[in-house]
N, C-alpha and C positions, 0 to 999 in steps of 0.2 A: 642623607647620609653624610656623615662627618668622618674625614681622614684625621687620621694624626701624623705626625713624623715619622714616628714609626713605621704604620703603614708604606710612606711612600722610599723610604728605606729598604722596606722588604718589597716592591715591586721592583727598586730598580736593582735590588741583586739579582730576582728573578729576571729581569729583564737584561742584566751581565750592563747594566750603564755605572760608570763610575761618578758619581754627583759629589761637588763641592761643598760643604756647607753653605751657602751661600743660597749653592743651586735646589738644594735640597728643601731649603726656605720658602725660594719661588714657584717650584714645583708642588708645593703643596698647595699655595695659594690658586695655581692653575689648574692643580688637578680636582681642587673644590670648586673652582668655576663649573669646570666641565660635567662634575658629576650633577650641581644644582641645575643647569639647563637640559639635560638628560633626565631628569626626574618632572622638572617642568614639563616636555614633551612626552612624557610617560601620563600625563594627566588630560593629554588631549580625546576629547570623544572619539571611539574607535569602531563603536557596535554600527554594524551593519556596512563597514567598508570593506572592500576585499583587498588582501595582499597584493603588492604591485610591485614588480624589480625598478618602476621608473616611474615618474609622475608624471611622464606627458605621454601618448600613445606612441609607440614607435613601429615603422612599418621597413621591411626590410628594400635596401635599394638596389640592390643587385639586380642585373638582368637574369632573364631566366636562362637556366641550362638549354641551350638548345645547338643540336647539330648543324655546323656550321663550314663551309667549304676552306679547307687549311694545309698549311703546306705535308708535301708524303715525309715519311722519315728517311727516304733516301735525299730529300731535299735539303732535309735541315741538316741533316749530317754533312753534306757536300763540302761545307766548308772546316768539319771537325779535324786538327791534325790525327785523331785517330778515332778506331769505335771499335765495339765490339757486339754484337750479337743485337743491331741496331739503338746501341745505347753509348753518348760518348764516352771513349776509355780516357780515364785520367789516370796518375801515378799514384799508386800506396806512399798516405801518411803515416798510417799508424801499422805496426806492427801486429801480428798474429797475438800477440800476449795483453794486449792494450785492450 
């Protein structure tokens, strides 16, 4: 696929970028880069591989959930300057209209 100027004019309105002449120049040439190596990899053998979010396996490292001996909520509150219905109370930011 071959850009022209124009083209890449008309992306960067839709894109709201304001480009220089100059910038608009180089931007074609990089935007030809980018689309010939995108077409390159468009030509790699695919049949018989399955879609993958990541190329190497990934396993999650989190510990598991498990029930664990921790402080009461009267405990952690103990030091709140206030609370209310065992949840700390803080002061309204934002108004009723907000």
């Amino acid at each position: 696929m071959s850009l022209t100027r124009d083209d890449v004019v008309h992306l960067a309105s839709m894109a709201r970028i304001d480009l220089s002449e100059a910038e608009l120049d180089r931007m074609l040439g990089e935007l030809t880069v980018i689309l010939d190596s995108v077409a390159v990899v468009q030509q790699a053998p695919t049949d018989g591989v399955e879609p993958m979010s990541h190329p190497l396996p990934l396993t999650n490292v989190t510990r598991p959930d498990e029930v664990r001996p921790s402080l009461t909520a009267r405990e952690v509150l103990a030091g709140a300057p206030a609370e209310e219905q065992q949840r700390f109370s803080v002061p309204r930011i934002l108004d009723a209209d907000s």
